[in-house]
N, C-alpha and C positions, 0 to 999 in steps of 0.2 A: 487563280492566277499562278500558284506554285507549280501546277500541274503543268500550265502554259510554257512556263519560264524555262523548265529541268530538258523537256522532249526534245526541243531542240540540239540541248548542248551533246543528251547520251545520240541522238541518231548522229550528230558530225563525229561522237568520241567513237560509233561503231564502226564509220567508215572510214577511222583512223586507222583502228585497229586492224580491221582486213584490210589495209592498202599496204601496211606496212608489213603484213604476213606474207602478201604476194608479191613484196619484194626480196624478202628473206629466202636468200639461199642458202642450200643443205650441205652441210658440212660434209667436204668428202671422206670416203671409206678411212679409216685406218687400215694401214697394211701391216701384218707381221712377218718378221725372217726367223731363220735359225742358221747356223754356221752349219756348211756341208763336211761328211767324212770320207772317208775315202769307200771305195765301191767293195761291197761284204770279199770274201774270201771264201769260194765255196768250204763247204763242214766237211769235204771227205780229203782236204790237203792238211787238215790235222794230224798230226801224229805224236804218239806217242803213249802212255798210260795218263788218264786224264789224270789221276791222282798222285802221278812224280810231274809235273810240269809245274813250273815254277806259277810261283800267283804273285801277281804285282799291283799291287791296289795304289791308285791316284786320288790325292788327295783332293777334297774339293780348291778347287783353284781360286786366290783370291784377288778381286780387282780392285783398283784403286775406287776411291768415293764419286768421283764426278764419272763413271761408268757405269756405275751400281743404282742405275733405275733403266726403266720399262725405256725409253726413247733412246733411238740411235743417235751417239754423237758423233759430229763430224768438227774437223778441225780447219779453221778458217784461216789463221795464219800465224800457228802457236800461240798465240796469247789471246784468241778469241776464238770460241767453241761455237756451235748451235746444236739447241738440242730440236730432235725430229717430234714437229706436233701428231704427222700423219703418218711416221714409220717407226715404228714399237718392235721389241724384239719378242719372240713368241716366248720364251722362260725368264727367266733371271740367267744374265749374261753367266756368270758364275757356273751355275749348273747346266748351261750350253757347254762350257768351255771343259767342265769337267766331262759331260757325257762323249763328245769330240776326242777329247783325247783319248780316255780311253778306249774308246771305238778303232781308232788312229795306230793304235801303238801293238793292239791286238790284231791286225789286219800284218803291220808291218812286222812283226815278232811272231807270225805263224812257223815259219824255220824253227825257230826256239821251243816250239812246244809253248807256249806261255800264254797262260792265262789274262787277262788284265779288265779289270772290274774297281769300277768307284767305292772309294775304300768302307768298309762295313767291320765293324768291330768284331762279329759273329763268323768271320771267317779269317783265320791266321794267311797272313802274307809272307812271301819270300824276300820281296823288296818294296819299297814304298817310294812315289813319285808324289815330291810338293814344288808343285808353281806357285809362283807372285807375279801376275802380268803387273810392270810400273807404267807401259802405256800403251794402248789401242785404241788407233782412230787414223782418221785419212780426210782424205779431199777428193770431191768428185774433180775426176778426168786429170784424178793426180799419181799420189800412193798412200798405202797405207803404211804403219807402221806398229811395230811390235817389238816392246822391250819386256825381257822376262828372266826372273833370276827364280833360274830351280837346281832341285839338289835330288840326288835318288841314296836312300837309306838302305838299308840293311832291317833285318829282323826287328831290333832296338831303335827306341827312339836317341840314342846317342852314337850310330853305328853311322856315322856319313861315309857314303864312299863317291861319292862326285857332289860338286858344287860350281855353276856356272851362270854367267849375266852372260845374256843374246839377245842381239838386233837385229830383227829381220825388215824384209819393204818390198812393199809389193805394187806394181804399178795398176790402177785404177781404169779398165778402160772404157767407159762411160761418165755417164752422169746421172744413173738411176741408183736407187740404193738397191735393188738387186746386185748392179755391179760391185758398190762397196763391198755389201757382204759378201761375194765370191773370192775376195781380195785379203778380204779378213780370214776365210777359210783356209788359203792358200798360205800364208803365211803362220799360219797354227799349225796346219802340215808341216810347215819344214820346221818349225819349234819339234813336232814330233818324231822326224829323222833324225836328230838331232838326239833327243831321248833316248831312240830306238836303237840308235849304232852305239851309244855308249851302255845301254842295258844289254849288247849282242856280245858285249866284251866281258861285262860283267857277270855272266851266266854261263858263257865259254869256258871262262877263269875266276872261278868262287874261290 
């Protein structure tokens, strides 16, 4: 009678189970970005002795807390965010924004002769670049935005010789997050002209 009683109920729990599998759809892809830099600088408009060009090491960049994970944030309307379940940034935003700039700054300071590498304790610097981004984020088929207070030192960690808070905004022209991130890239650019004209000055007149 046991036997009789159970078969029934497992063959209807089996054809629960596969009806409710072949309704289950598949989660789509996750997509990854990375912030773009500016296009290389051929190697032969280098000049100079590589070993007197100034070296400028950038510090790793630091982001505020609601930035600081794997999903792209977008801003709804200042006071309400979302975070991207299916668009992820491919590193830690952080060490994007560090390799960007100084990718960035080494492109635009080839006139100067100057080196510029993410900062490493194992190689002495001439001048050192620290950012604090306080906000980045946008809105599709909006802008984005970017606040950042940095400073550029000198040899010594007590050697300031510029200190400056900047707001930049870039307009959005889509609604895909590819567009976001081109938007984000662009306005890290001019964070970095911004860097690069006052290190042209400071390396003119040490």
């Amino acid at each position: 009678m046991k036997a009789r009683f159970f078969k029934p109920k497992l063959a209807a729990l089996a054809i629960l189970v596969l009806a409710a599998a072949g309704c289950t759809k598949p989660s789509p892809p996750t997509n990854f970005y990375m912030l773009g830099s500016l296009t290389p600088v051929a190697a032969d408009t280098m000049t100079g002795n590589a070993s007197r060009r100034p070296m400028i090491a950038v510090e790793t960049v630091k982001v505020p807390a609601y930035l600081d994970r794997n999903q792209i944030v977008t801003n709804l309307d200042d006071t309400e965010y979302r975070l991207a379940d299916f668009n992820h940034w491919a590193e830690p935003l952080s060490d994007t924004l560090t390799r960007v700039m100084a990718e960035n700054l080494s492109r635009m300071l080839v006139d100067q002769s100057a080196q510029v590498l993410p900062i490493t304790r194992s190689i002495p610097f001439d001048y050192r670049i620290d950012v604090e981004v306080l906000q980045l984020d946008g809105q599709m088929n909006g802008h984005v935005t970017l606040v950042a207070r940095w400073a550029i030192f000198g040899r010594e960690v007590e050697d300031l010789l510029h200190l400056e808070k900047s707001l930049y905004r870039e307009a959005v022209s889509g609604d895909a997050y590819k567009d976001l991130v081109s938007a984000y890239s662009r306005v890290i650019e001019k964070l970095c002209r911004d860097v690069a004209q006052v290190l042209e000055g400071t390396i003119s007149n040490p």
